[in-house]
N, C-alpha and C positions, 0 to 999 in steps of 0.2 A: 821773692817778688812774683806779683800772683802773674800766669803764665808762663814761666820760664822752667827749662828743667835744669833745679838745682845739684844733680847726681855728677854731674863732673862726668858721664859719660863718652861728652863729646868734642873732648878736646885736653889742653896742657893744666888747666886749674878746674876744682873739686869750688863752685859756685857756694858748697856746704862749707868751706874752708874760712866764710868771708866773714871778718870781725865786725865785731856789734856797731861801731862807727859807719863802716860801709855799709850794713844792713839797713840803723837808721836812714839812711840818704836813698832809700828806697822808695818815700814820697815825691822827691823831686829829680831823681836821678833814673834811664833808663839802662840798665845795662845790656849791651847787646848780644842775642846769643852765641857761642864759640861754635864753629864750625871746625867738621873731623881735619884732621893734620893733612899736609897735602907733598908731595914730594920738594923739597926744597926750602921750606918753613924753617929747618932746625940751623941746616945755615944762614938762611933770614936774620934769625932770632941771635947766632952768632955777631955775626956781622950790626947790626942794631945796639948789642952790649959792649962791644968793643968800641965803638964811637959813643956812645953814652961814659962807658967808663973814662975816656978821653977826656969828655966835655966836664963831667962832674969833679973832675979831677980837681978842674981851677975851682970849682965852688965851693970846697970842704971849709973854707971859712966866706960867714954868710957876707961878709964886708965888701968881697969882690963882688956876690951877687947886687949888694948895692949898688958899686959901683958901676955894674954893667946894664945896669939902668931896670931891676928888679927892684918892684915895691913889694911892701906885707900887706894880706892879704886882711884885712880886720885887727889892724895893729892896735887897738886897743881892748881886744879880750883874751884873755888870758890863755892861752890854747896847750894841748901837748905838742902839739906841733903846727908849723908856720908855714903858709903856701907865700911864698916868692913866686909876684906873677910879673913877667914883662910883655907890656904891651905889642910892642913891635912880633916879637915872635908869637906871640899869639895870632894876632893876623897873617900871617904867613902859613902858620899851621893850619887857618883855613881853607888854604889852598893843596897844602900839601905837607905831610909825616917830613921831618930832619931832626934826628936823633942830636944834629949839634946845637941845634936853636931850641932847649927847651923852655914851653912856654911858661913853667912854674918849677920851683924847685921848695922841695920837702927841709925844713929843719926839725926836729925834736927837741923840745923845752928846752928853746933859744928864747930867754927875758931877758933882752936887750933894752935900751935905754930910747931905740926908735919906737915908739910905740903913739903916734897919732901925727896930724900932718904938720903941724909947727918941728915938730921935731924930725923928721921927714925931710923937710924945706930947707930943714936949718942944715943936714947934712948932703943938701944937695940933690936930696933924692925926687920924687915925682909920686902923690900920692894920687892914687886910682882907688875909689870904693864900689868896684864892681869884681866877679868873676868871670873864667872862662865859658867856652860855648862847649867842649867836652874835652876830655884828658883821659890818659890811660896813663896806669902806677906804673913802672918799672924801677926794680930793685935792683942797680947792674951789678951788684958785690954779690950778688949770692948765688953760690955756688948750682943750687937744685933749678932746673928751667922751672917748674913749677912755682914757684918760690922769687924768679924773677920775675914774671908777672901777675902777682897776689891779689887776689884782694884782699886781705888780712891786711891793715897799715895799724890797728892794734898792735902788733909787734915790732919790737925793734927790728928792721933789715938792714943793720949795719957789721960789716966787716972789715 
């Protein structure tokens, strides 16, 4: 991204790391630059994955995301992967980061049967055809902090 230094110099992820999906979205996406580590981040970053892991816990099947009032994000194109976005929590994230209220949640070549808003409706769900105002990846299963906030989502980060 023209202006940015992609060297991973300056901070926990290598910006050269980021997989061709996250590069494409380099038109309409700004990524923000990393700043150097500061005393206290690494338990931050602790403490952030342990409630993430928490939270993600209940959502390993995407059904409860439905049910917790998560729609798909463009349920009618065929994706390798599915943003579940809840409205409610999104707005909230405008105000302020909770690792337990996430505003979107990642599936991997989930072709489910919800895929447009009659079917959506029919399962009670709430269909929304817009996106968020910004997001950041976090991978809580994996083990390398690097590796916990990717930008590679080309790869599976599942453990």
């Amino acid at each position: 991204m023209p202006g940015m230094d992609m060297s991973g110099k300056n901070g926990m992820e290598d910006m050269g790391d980021m997989g061709p999906s996250m590069a494409a979205m380099a038109g309409h996406m700004y990524m923000t630059p990393l700043r150097p580590q500061q005393p206290g981040d690494v338990e931050k970053v602790k403490d952030v994955v342990a409630k993430l892991k928490s939270t993600m816990d209940r959502y390993k099947d995407y059904r409860k995301a439905l049910k917790d009032g998560y729609v798909i994000a463009n349920p009618k194109l065929k994706q390798p992967q599915y943003h579940f976005l809840n409205q409610a929590n999104t707005h909230e994230a405008d105000l302020q980061f909770d690792p337990t209220k996430p505003t979107a949640l990642l599936y991997r070549s989930m072709f489910g049967s919800i895929n447009t808003q009659e079917a959506c409706t029919a399962e009670r769900g709430t269909f929304h055809p817009f996106m968020f105002t910004w997001m950041i990846h976090v991978f809580p299963y994996e083990p390398d902090p690097k590796q916990i906030f990717s930008m590679n989502d080309d790869i599976p980060h599942v453990r």
